[in-house]
C-alpha atoms as a printed R data frame, in Angstrom:
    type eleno elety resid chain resno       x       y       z
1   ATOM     1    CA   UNK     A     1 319.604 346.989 -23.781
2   ATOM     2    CA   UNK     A     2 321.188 344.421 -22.011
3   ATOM     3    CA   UNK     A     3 324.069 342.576 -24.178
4   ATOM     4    CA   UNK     A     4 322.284 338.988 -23.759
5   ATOM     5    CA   UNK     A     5 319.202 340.492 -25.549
6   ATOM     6    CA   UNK     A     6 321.202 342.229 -27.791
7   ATOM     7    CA   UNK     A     7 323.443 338.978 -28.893
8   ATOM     8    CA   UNK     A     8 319.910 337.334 -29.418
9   ATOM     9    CA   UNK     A     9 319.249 340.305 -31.972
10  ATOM    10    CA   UNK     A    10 322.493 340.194 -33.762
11  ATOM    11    CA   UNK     A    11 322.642 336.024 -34.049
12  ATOM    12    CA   UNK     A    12 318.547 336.774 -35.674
13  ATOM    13    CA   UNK     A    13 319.422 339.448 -38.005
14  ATOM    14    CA   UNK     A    14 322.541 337.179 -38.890
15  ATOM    15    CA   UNK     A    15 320.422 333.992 -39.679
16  ATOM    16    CA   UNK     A    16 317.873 335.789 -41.609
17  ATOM    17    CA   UNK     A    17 320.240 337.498 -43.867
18  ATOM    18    CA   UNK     A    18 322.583 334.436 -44.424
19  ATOM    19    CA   UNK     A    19 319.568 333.204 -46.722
20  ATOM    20    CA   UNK     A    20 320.071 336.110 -49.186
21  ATOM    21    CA   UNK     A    21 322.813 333.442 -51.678
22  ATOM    22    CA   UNK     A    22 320.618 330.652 -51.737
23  ATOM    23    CA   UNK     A    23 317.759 332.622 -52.108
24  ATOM    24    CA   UNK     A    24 319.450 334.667 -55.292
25  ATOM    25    CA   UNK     A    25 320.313 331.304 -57.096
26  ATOM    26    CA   UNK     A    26 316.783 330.164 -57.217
27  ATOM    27    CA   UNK     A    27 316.779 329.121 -60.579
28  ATOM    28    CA   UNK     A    28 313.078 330.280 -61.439
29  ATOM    29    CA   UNK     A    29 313.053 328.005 -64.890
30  ATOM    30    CA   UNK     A    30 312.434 325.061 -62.797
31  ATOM    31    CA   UNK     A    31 309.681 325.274 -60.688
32  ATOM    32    CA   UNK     A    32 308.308 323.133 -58.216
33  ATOM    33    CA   UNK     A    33 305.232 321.223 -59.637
34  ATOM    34    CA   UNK     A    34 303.026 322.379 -56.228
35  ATOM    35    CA   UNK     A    35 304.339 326.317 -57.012
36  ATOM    36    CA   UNK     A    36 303.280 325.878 -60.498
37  ATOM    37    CA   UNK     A    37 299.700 325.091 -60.147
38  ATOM    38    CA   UNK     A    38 299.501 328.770 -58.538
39  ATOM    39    CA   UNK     A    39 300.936 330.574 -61.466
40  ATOM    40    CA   UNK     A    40 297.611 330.388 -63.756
41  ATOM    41    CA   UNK     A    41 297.007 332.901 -66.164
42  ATOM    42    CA   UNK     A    42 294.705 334.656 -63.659
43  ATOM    43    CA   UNK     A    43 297.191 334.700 -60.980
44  ATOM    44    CA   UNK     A    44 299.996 336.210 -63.048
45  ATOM    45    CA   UNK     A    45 297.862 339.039 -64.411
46  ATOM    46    CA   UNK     A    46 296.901 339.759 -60.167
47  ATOM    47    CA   UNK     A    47 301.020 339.691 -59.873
48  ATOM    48    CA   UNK     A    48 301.675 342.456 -62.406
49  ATOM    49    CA   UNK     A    49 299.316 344.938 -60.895
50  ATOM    50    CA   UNK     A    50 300.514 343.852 -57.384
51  ATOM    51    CA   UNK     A    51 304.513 344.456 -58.853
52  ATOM    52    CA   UNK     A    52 302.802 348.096 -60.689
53  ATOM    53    CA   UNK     A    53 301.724 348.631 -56.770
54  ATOM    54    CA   UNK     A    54 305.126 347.672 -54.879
55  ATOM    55    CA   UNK     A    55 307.023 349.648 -57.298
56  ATOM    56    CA   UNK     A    56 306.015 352.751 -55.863
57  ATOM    57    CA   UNK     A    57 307.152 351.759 -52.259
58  ATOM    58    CA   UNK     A    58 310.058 353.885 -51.253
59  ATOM    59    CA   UNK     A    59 310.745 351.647 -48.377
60  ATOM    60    CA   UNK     A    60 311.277 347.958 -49.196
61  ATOM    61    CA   UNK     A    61 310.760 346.007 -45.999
62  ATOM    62    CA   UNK     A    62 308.450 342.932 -44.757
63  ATOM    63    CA   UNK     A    63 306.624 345.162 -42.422
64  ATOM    64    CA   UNK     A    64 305.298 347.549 -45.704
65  ATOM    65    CA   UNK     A    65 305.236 344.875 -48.466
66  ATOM    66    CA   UNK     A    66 302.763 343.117 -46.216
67  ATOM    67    CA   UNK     A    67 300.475 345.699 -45.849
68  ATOM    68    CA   UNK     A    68 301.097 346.436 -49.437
69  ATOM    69    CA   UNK     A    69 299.291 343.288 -50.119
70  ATOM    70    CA   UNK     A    70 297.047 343.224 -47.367
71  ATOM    71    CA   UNK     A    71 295.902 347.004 -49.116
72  ATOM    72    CA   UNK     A    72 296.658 345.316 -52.668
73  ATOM    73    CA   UNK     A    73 294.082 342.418 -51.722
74  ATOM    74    CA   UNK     A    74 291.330 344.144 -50.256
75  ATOM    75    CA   UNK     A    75 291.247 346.342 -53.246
76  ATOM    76    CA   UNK     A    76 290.762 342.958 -55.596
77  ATOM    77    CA   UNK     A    77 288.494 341.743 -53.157
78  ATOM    78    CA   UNK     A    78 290.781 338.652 -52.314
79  ATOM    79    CA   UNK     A    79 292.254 337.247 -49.165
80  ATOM    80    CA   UNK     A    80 295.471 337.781 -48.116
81  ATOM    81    CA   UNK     A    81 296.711 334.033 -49.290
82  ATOM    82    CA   UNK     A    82 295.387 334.491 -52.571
83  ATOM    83    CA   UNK     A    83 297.565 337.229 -53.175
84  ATOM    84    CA   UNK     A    84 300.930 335.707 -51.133
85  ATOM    85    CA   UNK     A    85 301.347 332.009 -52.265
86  ATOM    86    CA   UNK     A    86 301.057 332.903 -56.349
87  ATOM    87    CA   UNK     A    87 303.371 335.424 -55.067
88  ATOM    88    CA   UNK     A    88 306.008 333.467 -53.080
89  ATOM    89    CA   UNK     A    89 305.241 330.784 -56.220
90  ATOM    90    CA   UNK     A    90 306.660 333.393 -58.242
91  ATOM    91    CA   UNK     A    91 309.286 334.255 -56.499
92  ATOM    92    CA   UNK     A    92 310.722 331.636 -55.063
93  ATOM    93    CA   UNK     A    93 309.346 328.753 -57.695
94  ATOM    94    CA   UNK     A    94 308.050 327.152 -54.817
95  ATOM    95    CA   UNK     A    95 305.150 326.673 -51.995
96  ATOM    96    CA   UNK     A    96 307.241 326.944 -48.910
97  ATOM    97    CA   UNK     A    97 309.570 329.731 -48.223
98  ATOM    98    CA   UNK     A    98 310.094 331.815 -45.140
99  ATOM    99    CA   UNK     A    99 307.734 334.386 -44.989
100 ATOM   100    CA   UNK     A   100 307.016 336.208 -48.580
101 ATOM   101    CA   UNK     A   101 307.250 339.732 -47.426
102 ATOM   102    CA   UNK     A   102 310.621 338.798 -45.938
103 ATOM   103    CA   UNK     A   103 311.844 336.875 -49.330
104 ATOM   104    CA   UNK     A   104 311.004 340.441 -50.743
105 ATOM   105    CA   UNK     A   105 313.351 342.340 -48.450
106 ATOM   106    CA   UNK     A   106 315.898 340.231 -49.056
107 ATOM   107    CA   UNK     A   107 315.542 339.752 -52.459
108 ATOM   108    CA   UNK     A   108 315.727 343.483 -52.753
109 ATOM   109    CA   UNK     A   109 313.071 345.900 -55.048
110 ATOM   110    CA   UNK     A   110 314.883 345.377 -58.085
111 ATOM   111    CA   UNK     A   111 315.414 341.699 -57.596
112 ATOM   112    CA   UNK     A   112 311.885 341.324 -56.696
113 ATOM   113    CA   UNK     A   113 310.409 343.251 -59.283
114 ATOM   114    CA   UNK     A   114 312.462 341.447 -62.311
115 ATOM   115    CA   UNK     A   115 310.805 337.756 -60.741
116 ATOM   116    CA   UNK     A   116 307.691 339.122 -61.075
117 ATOM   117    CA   UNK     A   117 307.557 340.235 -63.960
118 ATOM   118    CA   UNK     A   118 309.627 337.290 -65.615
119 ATOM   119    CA   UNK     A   119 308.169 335.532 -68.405
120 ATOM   120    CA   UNK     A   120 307.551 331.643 -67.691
């Protein structure tokens, strides 16, 4: 691999995992009003099945957890959306993040897991 391509590599992996602190100080009490609207009481039941299903991933990366809930959604007979903004809502208390699935990984399976199953 030539060391230009590789630089690129390193300065990527180094940008997406300098969002790890701000993403761990999300304080999850105060939600955005936009993320709130997807957290019905619908929704939240559809997130503790789709935690019950990414619990028994042994790997934890975006790659996985997306077709986790790609699998996850088909099964409930939803699109893939309906599944990942309640979920990034969730997570992240708001409607924009960086992708979900990527939020996950660096949130980290336990991490993950205790925002989803958080009581608002």
């Amino acid at each position: 691999m030539p060391l230009m391509d590789l630089n690129q590599d390193l300065c990527a992996e180094q940008s997406r995992f300098s969002r790890i602190p701000a993403l761990r100080r999300l304080n999850l009490e105060i939600l955005d009003e936009k993320a709130e609207k997807f957290l019905t009481p619908e929704n939240l039941e559809m997130l503790e099945k789709f935690a019950n299903v990414a619990q028994a991933q042994e790997a934890w990366d975006h790659e996985i957890l997306e077709q986790t809930a790609r699998d996850f959604a088909e099964a409930e007979d939803l699109k893939l959306g309906k599944v990942a903004q309640p979920l990034r809502a969730k997570l992240t208390g708001r409607t924009i993040s960086p992708s979900v699935f990527e939020v996950m990984e660096l949130l980290g399976k336990e991490e993950s897991l205790k925002r989803l199953r958080a009581v608002l």
